[in-house]
mmJSON file of the N, C-alpha and C atoms, coordinates in Angstrom:
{"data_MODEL":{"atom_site":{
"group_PDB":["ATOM","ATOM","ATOM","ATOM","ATOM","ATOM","ATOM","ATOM","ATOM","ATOM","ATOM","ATOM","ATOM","ATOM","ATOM","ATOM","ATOM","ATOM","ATOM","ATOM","ATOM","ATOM","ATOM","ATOM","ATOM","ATOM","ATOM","ATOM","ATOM","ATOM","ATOM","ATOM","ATOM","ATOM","ATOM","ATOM","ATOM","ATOM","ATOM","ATOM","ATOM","ATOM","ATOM","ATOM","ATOM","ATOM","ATOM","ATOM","ATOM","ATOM","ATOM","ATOM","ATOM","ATOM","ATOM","ATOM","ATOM","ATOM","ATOM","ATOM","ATOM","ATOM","ATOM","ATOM","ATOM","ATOM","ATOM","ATOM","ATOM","ATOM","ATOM","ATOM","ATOM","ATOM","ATOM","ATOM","ATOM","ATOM","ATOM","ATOM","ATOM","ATOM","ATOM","ATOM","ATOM","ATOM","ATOM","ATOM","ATOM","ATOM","ATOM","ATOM","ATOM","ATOM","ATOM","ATOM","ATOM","ATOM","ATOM","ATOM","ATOM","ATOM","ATOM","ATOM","ATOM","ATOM","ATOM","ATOM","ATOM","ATOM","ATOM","ATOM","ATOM","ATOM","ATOM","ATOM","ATOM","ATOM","ATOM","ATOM","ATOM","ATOM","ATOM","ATOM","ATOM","ATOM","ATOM","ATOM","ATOM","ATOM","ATOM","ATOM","ATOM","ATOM","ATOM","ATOM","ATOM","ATOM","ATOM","ATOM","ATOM","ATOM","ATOM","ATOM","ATOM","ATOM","ATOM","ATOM","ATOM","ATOM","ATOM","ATOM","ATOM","ATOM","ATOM","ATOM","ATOM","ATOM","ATOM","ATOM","ATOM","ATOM","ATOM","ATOM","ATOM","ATOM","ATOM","ATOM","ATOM","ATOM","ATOM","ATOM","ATOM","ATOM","ATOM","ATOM","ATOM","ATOM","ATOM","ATOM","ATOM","ATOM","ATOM","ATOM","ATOM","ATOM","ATOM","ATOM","ATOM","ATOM","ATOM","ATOM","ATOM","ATOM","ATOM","ATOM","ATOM","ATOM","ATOM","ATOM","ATOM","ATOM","ATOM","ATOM","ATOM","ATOM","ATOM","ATOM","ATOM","ATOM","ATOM","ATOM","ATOM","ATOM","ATOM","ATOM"],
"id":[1,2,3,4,5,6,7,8,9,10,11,12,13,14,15,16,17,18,19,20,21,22,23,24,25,26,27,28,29,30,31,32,33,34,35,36,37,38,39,40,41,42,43,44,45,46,47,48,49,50,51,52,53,54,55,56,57,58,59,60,61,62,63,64,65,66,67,68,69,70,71,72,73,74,75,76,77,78,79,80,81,82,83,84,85,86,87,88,89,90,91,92,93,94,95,96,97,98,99,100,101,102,103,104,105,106,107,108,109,110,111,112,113,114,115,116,117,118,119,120,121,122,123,124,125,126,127,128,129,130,131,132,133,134,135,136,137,138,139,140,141,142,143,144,145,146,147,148,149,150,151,152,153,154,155,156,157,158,159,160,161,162,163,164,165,166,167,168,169,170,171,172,173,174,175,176,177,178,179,180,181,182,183,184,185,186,187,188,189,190,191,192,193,194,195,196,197,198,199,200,201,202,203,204,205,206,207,208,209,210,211,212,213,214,215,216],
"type_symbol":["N","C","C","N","C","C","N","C","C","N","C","C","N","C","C","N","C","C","N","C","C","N","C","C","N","C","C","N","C","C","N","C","C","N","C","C","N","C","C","N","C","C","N","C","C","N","C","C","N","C","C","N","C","C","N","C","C","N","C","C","N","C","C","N","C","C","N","C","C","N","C","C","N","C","C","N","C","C","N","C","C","N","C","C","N","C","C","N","C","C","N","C","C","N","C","C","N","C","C","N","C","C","N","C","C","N","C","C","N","C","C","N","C","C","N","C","C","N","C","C","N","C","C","N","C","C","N","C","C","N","C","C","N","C","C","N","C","C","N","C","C","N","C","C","N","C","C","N","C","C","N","C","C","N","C","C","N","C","C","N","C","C","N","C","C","N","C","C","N","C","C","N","C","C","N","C","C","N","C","C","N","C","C","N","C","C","N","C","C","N","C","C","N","C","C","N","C","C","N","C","C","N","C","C","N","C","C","N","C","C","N","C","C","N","C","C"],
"label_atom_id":["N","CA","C","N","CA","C","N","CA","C","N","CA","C","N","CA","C","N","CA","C","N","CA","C","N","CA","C","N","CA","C","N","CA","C","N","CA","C","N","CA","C","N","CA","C","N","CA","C","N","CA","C","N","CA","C","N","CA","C","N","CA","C","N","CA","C","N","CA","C","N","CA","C","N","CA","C","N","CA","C","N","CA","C","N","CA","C","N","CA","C","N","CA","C","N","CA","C","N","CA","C","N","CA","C","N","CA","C","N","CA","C","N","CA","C","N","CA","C","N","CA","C","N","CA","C","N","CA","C","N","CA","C","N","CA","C","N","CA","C","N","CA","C","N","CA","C","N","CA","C","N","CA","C","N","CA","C","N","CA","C","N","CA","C","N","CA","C","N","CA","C","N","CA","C","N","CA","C","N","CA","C","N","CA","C","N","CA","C","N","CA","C","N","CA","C","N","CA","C","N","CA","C","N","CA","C","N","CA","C","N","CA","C","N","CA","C","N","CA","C","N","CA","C","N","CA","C","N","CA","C","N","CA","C","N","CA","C","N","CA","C","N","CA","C","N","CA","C","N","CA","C"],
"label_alt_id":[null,null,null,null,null,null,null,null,null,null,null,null,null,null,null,null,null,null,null,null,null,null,null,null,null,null,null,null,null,null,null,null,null,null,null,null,null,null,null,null,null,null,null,null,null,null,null,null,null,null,null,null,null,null,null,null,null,null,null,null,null,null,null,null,null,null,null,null,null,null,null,null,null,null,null,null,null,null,null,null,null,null,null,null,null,null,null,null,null,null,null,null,null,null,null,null,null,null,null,null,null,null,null,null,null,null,null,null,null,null,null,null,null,null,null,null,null,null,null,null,null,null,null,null,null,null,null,null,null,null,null,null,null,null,null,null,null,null,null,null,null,null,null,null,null,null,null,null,null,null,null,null,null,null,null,null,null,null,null,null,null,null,null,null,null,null,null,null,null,null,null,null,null,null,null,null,null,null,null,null,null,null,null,null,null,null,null,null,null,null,null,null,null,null,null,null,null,null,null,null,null,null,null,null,null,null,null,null,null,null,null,null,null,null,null,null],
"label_comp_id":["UNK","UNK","UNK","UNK","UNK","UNK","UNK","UNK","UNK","UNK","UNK","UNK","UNK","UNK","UNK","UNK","UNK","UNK","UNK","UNK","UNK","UNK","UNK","UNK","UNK","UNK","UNK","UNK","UNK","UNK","UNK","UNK","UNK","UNK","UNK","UNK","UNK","UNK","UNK","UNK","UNK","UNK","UNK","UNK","UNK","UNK","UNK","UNK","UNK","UNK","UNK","UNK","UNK","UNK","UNK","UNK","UNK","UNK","UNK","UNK","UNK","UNK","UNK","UNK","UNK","UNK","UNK","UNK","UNK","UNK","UNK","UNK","UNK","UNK","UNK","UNK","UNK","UNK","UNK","UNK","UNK","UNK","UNK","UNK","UNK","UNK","UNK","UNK","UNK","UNK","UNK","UNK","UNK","UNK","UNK","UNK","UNK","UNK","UNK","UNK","UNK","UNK","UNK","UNK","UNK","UNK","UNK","UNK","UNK","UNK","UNK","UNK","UNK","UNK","UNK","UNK","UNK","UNK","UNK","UNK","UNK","UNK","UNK","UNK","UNK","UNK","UNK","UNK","UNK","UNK","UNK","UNK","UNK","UNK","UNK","UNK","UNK","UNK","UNK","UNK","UNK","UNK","UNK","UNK","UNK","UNK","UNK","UNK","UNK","UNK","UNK","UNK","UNK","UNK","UNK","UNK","UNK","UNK","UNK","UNK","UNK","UNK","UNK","UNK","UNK","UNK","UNK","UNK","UNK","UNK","UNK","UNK","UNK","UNK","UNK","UNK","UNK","UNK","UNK","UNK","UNK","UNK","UNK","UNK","UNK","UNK","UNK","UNK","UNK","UNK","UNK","UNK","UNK","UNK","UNK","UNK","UNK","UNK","UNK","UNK","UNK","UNK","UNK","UNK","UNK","UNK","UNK","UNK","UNK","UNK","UNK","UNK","UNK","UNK","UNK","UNK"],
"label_asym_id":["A","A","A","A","A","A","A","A","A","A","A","A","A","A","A","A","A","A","A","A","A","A","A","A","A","A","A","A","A","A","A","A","A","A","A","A","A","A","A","A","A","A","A","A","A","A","A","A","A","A","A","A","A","A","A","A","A","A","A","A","A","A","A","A","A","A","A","A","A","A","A","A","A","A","A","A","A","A","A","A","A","A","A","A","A","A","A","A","A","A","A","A","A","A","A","A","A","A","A","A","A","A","A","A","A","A","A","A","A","A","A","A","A","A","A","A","A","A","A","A","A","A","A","A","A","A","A","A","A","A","A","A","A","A","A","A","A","A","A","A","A","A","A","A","A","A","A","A","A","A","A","A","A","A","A","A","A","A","A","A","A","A","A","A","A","A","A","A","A","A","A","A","A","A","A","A","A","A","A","A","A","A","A","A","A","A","A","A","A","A","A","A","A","A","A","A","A","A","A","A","A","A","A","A","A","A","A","A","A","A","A","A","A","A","A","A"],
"label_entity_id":["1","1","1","1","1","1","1","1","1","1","1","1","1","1","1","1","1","1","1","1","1","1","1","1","1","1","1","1","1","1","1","1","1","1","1","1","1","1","1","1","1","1","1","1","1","1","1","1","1","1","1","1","1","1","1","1","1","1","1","1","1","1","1","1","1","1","1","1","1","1","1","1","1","1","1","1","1","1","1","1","1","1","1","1","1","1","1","1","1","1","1","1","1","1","1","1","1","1","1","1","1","1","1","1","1","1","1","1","1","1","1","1","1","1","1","1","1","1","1","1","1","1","1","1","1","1","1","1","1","1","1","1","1","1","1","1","1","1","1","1","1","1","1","1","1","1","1","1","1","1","1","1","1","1","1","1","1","1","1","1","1","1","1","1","1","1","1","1","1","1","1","1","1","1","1","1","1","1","1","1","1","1","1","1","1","1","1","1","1","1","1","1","1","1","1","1","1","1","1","1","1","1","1","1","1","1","1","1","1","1","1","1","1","1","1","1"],
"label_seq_id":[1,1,1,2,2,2,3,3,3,4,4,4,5,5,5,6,6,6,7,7,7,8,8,8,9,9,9,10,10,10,11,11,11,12,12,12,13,13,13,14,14,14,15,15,15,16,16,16,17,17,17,18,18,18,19,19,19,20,20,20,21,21,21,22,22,22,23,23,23,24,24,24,25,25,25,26,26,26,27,27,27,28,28,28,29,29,29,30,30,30,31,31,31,32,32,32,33,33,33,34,34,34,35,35,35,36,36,36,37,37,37,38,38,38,39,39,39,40,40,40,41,41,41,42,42,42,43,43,43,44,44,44,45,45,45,46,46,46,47,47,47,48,48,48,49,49,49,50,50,50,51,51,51,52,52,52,53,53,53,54,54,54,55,55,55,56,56,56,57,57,57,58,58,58,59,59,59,60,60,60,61,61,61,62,62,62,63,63,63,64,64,64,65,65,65,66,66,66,67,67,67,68,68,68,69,69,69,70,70,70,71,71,71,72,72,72],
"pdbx_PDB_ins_code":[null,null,null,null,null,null,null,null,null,null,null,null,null,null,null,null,null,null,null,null,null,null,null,null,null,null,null,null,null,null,null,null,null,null,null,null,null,null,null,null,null,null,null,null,null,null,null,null,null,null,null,null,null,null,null,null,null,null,null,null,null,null,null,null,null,null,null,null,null,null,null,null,null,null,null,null,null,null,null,null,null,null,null,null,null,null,null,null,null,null,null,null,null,null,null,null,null,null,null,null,null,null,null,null,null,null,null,null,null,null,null,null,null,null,null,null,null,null,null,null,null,null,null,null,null,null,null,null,null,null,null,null,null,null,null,null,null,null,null,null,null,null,null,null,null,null,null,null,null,null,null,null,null,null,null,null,null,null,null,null,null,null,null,null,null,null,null,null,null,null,null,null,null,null,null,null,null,null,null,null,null,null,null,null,null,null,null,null,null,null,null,null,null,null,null,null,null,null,null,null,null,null,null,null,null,null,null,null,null,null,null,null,null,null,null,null],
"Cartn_x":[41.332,41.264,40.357,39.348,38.573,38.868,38.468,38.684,37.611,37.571,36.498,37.219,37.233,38.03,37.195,36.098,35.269,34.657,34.759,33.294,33.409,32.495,32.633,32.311,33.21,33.129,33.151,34.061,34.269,32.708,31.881,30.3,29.734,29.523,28.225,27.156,26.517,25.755,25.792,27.253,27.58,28.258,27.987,28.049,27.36,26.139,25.487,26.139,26.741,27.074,28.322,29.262,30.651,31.192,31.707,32.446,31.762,30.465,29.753,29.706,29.572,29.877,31.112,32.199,33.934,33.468,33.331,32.741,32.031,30.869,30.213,31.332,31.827,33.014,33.811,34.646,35.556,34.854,33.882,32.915,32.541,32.478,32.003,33.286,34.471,35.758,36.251,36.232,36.639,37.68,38.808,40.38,40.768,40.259,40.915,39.93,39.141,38.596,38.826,38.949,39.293,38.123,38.91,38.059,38.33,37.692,37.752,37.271,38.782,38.406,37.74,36.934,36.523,36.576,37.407,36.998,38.381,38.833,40.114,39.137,38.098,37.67,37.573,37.152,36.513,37.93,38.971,39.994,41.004,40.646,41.589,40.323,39.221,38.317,38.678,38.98,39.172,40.772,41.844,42.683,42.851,41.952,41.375,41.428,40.297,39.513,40.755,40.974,42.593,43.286,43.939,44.852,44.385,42.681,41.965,42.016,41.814,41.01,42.052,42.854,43.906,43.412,41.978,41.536,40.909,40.941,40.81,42.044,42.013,42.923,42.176,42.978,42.582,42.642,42.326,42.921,42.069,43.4,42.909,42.872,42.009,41.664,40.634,40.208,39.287,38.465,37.107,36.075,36.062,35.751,35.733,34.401,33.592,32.051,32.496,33.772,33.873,34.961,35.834,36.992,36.581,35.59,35.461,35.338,35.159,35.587,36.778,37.817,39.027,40.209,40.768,41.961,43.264,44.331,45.805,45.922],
"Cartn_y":[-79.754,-78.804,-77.649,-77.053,-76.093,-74.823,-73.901,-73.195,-71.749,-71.385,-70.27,-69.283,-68.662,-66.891,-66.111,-66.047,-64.447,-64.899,-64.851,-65.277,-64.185,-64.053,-62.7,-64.106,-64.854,-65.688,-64.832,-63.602,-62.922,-62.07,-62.746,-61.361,-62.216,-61.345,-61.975,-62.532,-62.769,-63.735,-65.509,-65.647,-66.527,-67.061,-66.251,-66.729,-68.042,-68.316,-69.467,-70.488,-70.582,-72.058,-71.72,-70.694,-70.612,-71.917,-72.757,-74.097,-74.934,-75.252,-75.936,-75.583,-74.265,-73.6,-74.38,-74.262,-74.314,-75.829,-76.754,-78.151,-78.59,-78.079,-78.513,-78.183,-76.971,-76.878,-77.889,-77.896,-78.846,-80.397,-80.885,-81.893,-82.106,-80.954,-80.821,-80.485,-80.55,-80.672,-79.291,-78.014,-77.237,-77.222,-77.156,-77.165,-75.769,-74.491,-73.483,-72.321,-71.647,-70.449,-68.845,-68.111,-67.406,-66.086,-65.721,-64.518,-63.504,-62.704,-60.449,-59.889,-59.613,-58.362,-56.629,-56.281,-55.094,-54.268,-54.373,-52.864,-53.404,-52.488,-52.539,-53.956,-53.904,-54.784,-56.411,-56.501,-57.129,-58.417,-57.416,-57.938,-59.075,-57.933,-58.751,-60.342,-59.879,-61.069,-62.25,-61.824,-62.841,-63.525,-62.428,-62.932,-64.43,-64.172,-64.536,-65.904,-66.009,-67.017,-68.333,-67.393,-68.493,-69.304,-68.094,-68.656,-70.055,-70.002,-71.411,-72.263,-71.897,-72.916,-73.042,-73.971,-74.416,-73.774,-74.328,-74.549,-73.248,-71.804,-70.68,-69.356,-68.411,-67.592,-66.75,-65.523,-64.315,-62.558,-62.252,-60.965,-59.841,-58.754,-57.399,-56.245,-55.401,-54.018,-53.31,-52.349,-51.5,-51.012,-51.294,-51.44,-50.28,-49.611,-47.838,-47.79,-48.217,-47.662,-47.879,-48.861,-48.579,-47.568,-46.616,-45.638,-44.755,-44.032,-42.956,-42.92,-44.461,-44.727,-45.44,-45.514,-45.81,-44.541,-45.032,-44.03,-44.285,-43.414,-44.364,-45.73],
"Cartn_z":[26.212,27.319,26.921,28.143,27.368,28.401,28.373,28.67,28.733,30.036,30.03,29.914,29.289,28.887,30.021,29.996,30.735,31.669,32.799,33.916,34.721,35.811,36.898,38.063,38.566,39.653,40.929,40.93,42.141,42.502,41.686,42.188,43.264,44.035,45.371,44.521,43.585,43.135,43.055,43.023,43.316,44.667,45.557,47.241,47.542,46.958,48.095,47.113,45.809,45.46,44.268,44.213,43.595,43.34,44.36,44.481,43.651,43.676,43.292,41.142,41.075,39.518,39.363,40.337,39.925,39.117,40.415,40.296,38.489,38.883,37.398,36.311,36.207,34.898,34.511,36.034,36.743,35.482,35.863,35.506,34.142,33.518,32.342,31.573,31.794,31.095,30.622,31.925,31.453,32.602,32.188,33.185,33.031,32.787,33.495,32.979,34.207,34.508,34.437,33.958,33.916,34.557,35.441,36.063,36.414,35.398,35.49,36.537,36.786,38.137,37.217,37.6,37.369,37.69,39.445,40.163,40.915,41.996,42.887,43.941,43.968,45.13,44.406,43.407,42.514,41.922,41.846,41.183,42.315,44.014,45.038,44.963,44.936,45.385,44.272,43.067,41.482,41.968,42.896,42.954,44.347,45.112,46.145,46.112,44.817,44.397,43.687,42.77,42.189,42.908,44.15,45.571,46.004,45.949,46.438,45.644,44.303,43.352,41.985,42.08,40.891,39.233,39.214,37.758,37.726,38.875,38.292,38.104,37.468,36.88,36.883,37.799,37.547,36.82,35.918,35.338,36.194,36.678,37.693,36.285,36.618,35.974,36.862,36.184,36.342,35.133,35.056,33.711,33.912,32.725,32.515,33.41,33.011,34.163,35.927,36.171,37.602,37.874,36.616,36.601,37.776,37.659,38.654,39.837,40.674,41.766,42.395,41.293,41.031,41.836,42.957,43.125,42.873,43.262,42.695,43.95],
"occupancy":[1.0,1.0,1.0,1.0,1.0,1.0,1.0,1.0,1.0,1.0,1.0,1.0,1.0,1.0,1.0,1.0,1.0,1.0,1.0,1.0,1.0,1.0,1.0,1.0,1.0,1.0,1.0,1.0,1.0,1.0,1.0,1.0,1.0,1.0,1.0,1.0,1.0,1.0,1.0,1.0,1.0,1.0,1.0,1.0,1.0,1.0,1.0,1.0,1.0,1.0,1.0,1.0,1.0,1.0,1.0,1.0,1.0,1.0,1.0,1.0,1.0,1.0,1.0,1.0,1.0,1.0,1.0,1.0,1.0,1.0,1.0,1.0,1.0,1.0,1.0,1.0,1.0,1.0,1.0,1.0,1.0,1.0,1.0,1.0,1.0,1.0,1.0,1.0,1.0,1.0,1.0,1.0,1.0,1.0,1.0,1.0,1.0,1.0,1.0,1.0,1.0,1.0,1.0,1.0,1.0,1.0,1.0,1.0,1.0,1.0,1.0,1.0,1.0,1.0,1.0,1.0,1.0,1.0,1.0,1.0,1.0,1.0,1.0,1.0,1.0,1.0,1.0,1.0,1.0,1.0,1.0,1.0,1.0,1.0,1.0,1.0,1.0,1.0,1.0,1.0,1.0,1.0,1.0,1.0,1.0,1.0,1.0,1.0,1.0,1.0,1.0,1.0,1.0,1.0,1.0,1.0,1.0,1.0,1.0,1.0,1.0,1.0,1.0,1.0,1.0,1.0,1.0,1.0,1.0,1.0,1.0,1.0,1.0,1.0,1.0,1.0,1.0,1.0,1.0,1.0,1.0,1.0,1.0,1.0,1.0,1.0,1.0,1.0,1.0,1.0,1.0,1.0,1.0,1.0,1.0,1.0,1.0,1.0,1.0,1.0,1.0,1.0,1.0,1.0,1.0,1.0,1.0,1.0,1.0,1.0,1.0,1.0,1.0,1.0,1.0,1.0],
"B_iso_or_equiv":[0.0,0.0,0.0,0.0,0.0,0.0,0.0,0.0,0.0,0.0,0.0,0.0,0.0,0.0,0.0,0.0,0.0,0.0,0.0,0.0,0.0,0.0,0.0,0.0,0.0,0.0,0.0,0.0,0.0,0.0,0.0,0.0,0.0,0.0,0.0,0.0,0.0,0.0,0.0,0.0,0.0,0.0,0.0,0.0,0.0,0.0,0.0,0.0,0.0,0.0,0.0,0.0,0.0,0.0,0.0,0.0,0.0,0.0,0.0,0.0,0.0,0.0,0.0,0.0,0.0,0.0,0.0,0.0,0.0,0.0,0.0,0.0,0.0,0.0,0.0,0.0,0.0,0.0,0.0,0.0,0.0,0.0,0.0,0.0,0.0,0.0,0.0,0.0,0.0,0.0,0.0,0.0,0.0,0.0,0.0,0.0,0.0,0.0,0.0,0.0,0.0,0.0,0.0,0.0,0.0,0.0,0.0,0.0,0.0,0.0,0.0,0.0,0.0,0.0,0.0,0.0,0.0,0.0,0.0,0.0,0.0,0.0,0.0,0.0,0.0,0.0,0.0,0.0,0.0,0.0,0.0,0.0,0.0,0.0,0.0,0.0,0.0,0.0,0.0,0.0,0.0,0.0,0.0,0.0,0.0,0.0,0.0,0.0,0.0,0.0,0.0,0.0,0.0,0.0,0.0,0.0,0.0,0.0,0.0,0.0,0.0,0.0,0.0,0.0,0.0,0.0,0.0,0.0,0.0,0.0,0.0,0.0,0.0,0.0,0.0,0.0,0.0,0.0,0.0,0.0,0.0,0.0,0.0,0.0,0.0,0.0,0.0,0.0,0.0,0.0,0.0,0.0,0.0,0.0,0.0,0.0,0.0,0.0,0.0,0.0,0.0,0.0,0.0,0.0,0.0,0.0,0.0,0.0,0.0,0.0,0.0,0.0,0.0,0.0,0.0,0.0],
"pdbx_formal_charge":[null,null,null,null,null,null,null,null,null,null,null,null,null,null,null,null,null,null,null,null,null,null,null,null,null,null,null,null,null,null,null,null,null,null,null,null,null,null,null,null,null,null,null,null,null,null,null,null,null,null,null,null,null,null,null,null,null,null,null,null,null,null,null,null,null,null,null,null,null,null,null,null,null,null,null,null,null,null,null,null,null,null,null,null,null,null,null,null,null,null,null,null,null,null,null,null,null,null,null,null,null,null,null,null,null,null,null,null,null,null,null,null,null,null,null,null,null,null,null,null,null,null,null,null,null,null,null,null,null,null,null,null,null,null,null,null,null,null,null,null,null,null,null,null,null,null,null,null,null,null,null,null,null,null,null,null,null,null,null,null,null,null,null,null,null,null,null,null,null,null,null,null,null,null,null,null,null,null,null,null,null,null,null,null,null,null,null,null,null,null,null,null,null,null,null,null,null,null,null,null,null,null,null,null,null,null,null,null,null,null,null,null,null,null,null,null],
"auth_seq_id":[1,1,1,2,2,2,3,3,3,4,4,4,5,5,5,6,6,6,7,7,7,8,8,8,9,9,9,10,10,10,11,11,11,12,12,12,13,13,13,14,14,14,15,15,15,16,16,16,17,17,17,18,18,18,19,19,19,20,20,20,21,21,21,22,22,22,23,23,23,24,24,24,25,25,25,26,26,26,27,27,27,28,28,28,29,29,29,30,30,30,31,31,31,32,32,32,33,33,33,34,34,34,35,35,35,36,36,36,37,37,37,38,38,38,39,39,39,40,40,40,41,41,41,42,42,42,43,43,43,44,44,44,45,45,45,46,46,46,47,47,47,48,48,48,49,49,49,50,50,50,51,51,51,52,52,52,53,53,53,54,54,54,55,55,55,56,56,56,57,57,57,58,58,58,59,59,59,60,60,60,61,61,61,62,62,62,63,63,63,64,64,64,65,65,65,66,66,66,67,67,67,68,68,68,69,69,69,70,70,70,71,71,71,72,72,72],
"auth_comp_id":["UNK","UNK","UNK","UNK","UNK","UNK","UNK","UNK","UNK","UNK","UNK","UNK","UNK","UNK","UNK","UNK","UNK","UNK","UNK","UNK","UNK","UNK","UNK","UNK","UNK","UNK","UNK","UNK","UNK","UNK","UNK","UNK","UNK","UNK","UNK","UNK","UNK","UNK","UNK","UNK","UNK","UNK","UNK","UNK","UNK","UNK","UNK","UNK","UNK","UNK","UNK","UNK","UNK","UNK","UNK","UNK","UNK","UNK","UNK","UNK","UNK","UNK","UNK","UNK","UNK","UNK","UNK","UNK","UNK","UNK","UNK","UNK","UNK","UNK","UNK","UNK","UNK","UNK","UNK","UNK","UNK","UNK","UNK","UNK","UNK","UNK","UNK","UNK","UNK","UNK","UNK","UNK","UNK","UNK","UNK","UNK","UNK","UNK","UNK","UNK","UNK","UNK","UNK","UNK","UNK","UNK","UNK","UNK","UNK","UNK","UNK","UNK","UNK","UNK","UNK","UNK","UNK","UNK","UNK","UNK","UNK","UNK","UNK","UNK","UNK","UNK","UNK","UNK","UNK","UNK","UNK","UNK","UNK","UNK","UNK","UNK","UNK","UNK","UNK","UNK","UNK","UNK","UNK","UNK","UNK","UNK","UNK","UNK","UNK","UNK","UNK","UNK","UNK","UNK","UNK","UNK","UNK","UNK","UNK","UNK","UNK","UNK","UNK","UNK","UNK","UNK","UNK","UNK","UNK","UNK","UNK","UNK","UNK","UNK","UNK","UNK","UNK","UNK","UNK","UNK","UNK","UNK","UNK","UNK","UNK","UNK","UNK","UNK","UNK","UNK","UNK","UNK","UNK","UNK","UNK","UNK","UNK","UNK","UNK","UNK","UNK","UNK","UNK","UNK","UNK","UNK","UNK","UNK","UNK","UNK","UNK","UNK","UNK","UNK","UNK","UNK"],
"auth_asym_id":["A","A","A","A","A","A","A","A","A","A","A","A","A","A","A","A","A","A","A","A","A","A","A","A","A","A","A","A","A","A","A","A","A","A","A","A","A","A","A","A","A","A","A","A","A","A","A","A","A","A","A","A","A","A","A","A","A","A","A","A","A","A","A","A","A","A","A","A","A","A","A","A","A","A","A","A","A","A","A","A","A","A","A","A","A","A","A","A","A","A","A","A","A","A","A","A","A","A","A","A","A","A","A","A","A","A","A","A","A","A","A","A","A","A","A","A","A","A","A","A","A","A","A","A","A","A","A","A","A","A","A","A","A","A","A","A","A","A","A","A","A","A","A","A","A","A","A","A","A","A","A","A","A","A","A","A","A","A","A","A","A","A","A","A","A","A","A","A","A","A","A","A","A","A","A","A","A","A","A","A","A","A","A","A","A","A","A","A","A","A","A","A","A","A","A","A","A","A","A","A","A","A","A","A","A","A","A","A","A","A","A","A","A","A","A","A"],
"auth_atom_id":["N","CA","C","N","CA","C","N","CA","C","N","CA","C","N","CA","C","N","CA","C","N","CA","C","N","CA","C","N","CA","C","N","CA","C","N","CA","C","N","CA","C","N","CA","C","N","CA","C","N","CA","C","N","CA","C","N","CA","C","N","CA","C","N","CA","C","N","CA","C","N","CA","C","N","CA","C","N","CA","C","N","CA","C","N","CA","C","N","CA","C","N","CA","C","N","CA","C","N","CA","C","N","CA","C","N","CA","C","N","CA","C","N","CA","C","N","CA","C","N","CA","C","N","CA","C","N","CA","C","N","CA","C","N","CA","C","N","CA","C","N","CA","C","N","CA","C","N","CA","C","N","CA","C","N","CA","C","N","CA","C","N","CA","C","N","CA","C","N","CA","C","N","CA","C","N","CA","C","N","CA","C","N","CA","C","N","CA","C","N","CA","C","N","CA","C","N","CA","C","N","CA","C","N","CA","C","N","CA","C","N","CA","C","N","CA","C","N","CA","C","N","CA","C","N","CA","C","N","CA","C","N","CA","C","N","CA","C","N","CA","C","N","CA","C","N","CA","C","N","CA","C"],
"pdbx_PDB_model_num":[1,1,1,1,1,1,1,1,1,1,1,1,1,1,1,1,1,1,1,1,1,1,1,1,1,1,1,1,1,1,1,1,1,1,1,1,1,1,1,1,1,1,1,1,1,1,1,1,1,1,1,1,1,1,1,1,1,1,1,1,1,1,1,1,1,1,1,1,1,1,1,1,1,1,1,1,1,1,1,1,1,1,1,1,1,1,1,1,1,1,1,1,1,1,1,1,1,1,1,1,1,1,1,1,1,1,1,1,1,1,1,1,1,1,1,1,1,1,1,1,1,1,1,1,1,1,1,1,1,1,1,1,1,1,1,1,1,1,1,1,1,1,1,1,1,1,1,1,1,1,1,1,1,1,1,1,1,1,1,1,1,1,1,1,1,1,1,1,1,1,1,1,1,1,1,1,1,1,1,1,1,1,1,1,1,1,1,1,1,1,1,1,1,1,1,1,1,1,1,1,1,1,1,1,1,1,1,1,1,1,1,1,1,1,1,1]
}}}
């Protein structure tokens, strides 16, 4: 079993083909994703993503460079 510790799946960079990333992993024998939320927005979208996709996992925070737009 392999395993991705760090990805940023929740970034709009990966809009036109996410599923398709999940896929190739999926393919290439990695059974569980792991994806950092960085920001309050960042983290619902990582949690988002999991809800859909079995073989991803999401951890929520806030990266010190996104703190200052951080409220309670």
């Amino acid at each position: 079993m392999w395993t991705d510790t760090h990805l940023h799946l929740d970034d709009a960079a990966f809009d036109p083909d996410r599923d398709a990333v999940v896929a190739r992993a999926r393919d290439a024998g990695v059974d569980a994703l792991i994806c950092a939320g960085t920001s309050v927005d960042g983290s619902r979208r990582a949690i988002a993503l999991a809800e859909r996709c079995p073989e991803v996992w999401a951890t929520v925070g806030i990266h010190p460079q996104e703190a200052a737009a951080a409220n309670e």
